[in-house]
N, C-alpha and C positions, 0 to 999 in steps of 0.2 A: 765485191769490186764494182763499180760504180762503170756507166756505158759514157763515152765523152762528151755523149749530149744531156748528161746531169752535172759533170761538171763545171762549177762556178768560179765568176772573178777570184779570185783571192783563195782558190784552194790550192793545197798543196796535193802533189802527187810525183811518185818514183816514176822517173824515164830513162831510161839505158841505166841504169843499176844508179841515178844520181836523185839526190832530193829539188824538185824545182816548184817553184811559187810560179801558177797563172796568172799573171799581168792584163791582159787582153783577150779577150774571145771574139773572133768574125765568122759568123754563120753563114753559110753561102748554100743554096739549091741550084748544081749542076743542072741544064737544058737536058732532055733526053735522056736522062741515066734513072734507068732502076735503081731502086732503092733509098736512101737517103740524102742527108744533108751532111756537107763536110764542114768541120771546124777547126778550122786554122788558128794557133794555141800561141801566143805570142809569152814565153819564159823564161825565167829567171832562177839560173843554178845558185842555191842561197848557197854551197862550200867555194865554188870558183866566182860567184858574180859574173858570171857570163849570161846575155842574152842572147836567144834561140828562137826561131819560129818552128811549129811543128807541123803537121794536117795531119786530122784523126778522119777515119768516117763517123760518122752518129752509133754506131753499133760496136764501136773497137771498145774492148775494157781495160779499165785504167787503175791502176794503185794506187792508194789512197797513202801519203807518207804518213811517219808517226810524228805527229806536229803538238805543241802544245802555244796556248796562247795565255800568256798573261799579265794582266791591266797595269800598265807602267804610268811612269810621268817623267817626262824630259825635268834632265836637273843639271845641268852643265856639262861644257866641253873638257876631252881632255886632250891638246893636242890636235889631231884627225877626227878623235872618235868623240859623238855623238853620245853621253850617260844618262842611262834612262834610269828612274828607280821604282824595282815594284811595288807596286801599293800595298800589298797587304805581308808581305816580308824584308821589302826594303833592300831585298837583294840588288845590286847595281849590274845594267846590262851595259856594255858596252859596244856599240854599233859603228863599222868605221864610216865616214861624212861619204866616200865613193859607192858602197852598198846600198846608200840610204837617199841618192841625193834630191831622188823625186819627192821623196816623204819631207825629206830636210825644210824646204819650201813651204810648209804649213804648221811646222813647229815651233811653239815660242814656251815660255814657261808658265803659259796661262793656258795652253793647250790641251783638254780633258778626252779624253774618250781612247786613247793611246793604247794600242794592244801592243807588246813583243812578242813574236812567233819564235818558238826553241824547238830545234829538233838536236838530238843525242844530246842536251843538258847543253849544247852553245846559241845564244841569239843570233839570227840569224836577217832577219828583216822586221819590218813594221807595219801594222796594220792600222790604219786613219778610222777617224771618224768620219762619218757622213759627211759633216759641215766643220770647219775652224773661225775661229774670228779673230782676224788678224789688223793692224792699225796700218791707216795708207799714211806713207809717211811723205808719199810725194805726186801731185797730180795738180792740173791748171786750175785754178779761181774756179767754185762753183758760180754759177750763174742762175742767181734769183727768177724764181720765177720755172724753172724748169721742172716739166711735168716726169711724172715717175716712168712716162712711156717715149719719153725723148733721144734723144741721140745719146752717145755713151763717148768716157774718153780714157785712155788708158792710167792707171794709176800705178803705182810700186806701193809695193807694200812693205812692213817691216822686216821681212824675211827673203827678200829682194824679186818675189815672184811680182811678176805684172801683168795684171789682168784687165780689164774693160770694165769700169763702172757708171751708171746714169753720172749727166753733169753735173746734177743737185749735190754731187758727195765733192767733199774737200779734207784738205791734210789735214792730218789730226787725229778726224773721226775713224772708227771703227766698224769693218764691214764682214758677214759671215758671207763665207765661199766655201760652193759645194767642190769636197777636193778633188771627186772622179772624172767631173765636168773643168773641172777649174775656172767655174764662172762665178762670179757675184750674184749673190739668191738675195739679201738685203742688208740695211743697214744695223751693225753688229748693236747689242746691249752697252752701257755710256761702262766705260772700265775708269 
């Protein structure tokens, strides 16, 4: 069993007998206090979909749920839910759009690096890739001439998320964004 100060973004672990996915971690060193640092656990109950903040000290042990991860690919709506299909059995997961809706924002059908997290054999959430590249499909007139370290302007993108990109970029183009930061890292490969 793992101390709270090993656990990472995106793990899973049982709290009050429930299975929850780590969203968030903020470390903090208390003034005056013996001992360590507290981490305050920002989670996600993958059976209720309910979000919880918790505070561990650095020394509390934790339980590690039984989680499996495997490499899917967004493949169409059905309804609410989100169908992802596994790569290498083609099993179909079904994710409903309210469970998912932070992840929803960087999925398209060109989207690779896609884990689904199953705990007791049901999907439960989703695991992103580092980066996505997604198409702005709406943002003001680039402006020639603008240097790659210029001012920034907010773009939409295909998946309706909107981010801040340099002015040089214009509709159409295609742009990779880091999903954990949700910032624009640079301009995507021509699709």
């Amino acid at each position: 069993m793992p101390k709270a100060s090993e656990i990472k973004k995106n793990n899973t672990i049982v709290f009050d007998g429930k299975t929850c996915i780590v969203r968030d971690i903020e470390r903090s060193v208390p003034q005056g206090r013996a001992g360590g640092s507290i981490y305050r656990m920002r989670m996600y109950d993958v059976v209720s979909g309910t979000k919880f903040d918790e505070t561990f000290k650095d020394s509390d042990m934790l339980e590690m749920a039984d989680l499996v991860r495997r490499p899917a690919m967004f493949s169409y709506m059905d309804g609410d839910d989100f169908v992802f299909l596994d790569k290498e059995d083609y099993t179909p997961y079904h994710l409903h759009k309210d469970s998912i809706a932070d992840e929803a924002l960087f999925i398209n059908d060109k989207t690779d690096g896609i884990q689904v997290l199953i705990v007791s054999e049901a999907p439960v959430a989703l695991d992103l890739p580092m980066s996505v590249e997604l198409e702005v499909v709406e943002t003001d007139p680039s402006i020639k001439g603008a240097s790659a370290t210029s001012r920034t302007k907010p773009a939409t993108l295909s998946t309706g998320l909107v981010i801040q990109v340099p002015e040089y970029i214009s509709t159409g183009e295609w742009v990779k964004i880091n999903t954990e930061e949700r910032k624009f890292q640079s301009r995507g490969d021509k699709h």
